[in-house]
N, C-alpha and C positions, 0 to 999 in steps of 0.2 A: 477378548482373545479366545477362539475356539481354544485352541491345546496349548498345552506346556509348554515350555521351552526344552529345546535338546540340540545335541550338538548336531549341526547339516555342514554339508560339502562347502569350501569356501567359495567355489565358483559359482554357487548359487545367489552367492550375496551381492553380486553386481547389479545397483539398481539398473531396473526395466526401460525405467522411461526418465524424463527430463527434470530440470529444477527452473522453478522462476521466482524472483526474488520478490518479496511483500513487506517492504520495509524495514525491518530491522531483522531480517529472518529467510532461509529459501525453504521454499514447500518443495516436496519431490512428486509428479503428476506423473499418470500412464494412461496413455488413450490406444486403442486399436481401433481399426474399421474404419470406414468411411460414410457420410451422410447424414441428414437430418431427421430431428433434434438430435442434439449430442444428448446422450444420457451420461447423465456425473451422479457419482456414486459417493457417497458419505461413509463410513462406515460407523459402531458403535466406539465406546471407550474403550479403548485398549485394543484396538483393531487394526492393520495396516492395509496398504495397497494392495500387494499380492495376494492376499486373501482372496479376491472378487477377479484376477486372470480368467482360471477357466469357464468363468460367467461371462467378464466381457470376451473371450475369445468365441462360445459359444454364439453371442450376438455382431460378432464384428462382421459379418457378411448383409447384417441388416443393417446397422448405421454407426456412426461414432457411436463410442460409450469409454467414458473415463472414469477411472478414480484416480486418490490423490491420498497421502500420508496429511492428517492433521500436524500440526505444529508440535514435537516433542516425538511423533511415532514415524514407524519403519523408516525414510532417508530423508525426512524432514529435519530442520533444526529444531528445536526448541523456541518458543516464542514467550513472547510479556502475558502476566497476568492479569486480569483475570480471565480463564480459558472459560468463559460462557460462554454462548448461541452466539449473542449480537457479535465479538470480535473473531469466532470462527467464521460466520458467515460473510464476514466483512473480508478478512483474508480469503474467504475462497470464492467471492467475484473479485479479488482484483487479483488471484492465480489464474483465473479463467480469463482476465482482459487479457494479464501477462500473457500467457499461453496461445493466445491470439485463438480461441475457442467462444465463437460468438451466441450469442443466445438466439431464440427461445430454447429453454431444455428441459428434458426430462428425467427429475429428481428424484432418486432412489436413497432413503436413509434407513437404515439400522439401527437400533434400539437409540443411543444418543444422537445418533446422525437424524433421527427422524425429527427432533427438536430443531435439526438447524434447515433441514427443507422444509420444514412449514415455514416457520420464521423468513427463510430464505423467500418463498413463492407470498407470503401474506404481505410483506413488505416489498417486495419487485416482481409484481406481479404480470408484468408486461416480459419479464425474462422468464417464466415460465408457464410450459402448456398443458405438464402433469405431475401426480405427485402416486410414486408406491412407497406406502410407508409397512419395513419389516420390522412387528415385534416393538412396535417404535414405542421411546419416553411418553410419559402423558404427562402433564403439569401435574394432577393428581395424585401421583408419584410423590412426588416430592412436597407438595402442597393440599393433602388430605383435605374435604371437605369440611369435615369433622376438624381440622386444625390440632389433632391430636400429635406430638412429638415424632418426629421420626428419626430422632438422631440417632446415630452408630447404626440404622436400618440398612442394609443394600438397600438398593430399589429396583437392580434388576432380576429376575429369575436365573437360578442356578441347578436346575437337574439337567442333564443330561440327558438321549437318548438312552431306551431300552438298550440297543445294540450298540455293541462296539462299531466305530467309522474309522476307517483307514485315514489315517492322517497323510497328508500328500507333503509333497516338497515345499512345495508354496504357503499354507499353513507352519513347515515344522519351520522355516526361515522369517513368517509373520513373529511367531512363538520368539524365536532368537531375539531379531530385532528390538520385541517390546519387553525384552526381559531386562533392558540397558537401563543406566542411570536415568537416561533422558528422557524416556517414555515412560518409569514408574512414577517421573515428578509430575508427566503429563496427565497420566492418569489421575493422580492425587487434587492437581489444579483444575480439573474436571467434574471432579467429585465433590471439591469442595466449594466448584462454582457449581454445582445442579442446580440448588434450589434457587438462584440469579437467573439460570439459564431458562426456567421454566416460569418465574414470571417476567421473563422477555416474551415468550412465546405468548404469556396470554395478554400481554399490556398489546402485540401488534394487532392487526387489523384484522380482519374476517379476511378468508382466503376467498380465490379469485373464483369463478365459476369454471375450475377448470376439474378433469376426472383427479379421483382418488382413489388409489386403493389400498387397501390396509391386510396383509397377512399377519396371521397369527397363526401360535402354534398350535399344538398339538394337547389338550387340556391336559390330558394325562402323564406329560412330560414337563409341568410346569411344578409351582409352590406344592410345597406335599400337602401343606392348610386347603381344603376347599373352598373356605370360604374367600381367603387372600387368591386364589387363582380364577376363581369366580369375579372377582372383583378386577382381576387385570383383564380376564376377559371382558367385562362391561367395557372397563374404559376402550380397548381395541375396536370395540365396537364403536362406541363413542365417536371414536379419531373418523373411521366410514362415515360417518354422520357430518362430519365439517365441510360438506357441502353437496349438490342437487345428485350429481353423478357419482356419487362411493359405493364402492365396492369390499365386501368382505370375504374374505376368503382363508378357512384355514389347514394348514400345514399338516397334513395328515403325517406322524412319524417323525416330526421333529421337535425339539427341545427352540431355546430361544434362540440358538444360532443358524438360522434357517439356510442362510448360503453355505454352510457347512454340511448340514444337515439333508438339505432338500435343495440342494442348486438348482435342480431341474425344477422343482417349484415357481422361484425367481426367475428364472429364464422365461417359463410359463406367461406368467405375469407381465413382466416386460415386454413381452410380445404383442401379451393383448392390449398391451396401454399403445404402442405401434399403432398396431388395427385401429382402436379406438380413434388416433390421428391420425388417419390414412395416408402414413407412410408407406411407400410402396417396399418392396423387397428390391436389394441390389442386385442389376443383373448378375448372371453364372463367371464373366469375365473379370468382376470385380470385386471376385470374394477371395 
């Protein structure tokens, strides 16, 4: 979650976009735009939908792009445990069949989001045609080389930005939403499923020959240790490296919450992975 929680208007809390049910549970999905691939958006742990609006509305004159609330955040229900990779990913191809939102797509994940579109494209690989991973989880993380203990560790990066960011409406209602019962459990069953989630991701298959690209941040907004922020950058790199066409790229001026931080960054980027697949731009009348 970029920011705190605080109190916002109530008429903001009307979810945006629609609910499709996934078994024992509804997921709440937002798409704008129109056109191919749909770009679906993951976010990190403890992150909701609206967080990534004025992203996808930036890109809705070029093609679909959705996100969606994990099981537990912003106007999702709460879902069965264990919250790993493999049953988030599984809920969110059969949101995306519900939703009647067909593949191929291109996958955009967030520090824990990034675990479940690898996962997601190394395993269905025929549903996807690219992958940008922000800031995203490494197995690494969680599962040190060295096999040295990492319990009671974060694993994710916590500085902040130099400068203060204007928190937006969207953001302070994200804040709200995750600050409930049913998102703090979510994040807990998240975190206590990491280190499950991360060797799902290396037990799957090698990813497809399809592009990657990997942002990261800003070195000097990351672990105050050099050596530990050194080290998340390898692995960032690393992640570029999982296959022929990766791309690295990093975040001038941001901390680890890059869509907060650097939207125009992410915009950036998803453009270029567009170009990359020569999608065309939506006529002037369809935006």
């Amino acid at each position: 979650m970029a920011f705190p929680a605080r109190a916002v208007d109530l008429e903001l809390m009307t979810p945006p976009g629609r609910y499709v049910s996934v078994d024992t549970h509804r997921l709440h999905y937002f798409c704008v735009g129109d056109g191919a691939p749909t770009v679906v958006i993951d976010g990190g742990i403890g992150s909701a939908a609206v967080e990534w609006r004025a992203i996808q509305t930036a890109l809705s004159g070029r093609t679909r792009v959705c996100s969606y609330d994990r099981a537990g955040y912003g106007w999702s229900d709460p879902g069965p445990a264990p919250r790993s990779t493999a049953r988030v990913v599984e809920e969110m191809r059969e949101m995306l069949k519900q939703a009647k939102i067909p593949p191929p797509y291109l996958l955009v994940g967030h520090s824990f989001g990034g675990f479940n579109v690898r996962y997601f494209a190394a395993n269905f690989p025929d549903e996807v045609l690219g992958l940008l991973l922000l800031e995203s989880s490494h197995p690494a993380t969680a599962m040190p080389r060295d096999r040295k203990s990492v319990a009671g560790r974060n694993p994710f990066p916590t500085q902040a930005p130099k400068e203060e960011r204007t928190e937006s409406d969207d953001f302070a209602v994200a804040g709200y939403l995750n600050s409930r019962r049913k998102a703090i459990f979510a994040q807990m069953d998240e975190i206590s499923a990491f280190a499950r989630s991360a060797r799902e991701v290396e037990a799957s298959p090698a990813l497809p020959d399809i592009p990657i690209t990997v942002v990261a941040r800003d070195p000097a907004l990351g672990f105050p240790e050099a050596a530990e922020e050194a080290s998340w950058q390898q692995g960032q790199r690393e992640l570029s490296r999982l296959g022929p066409r990766g791309r690295f790229v990093t975040a001038e001026g941001s901390g680890h919450e890059i869509h907060a931080d650097r939207p125009d960054v992410v915009v950036a980027e998803i453009s270029v992975m567009l170009d990359l697949l020569a999608i065309p731009t939506a006529p002037e009348n369809q935006r």
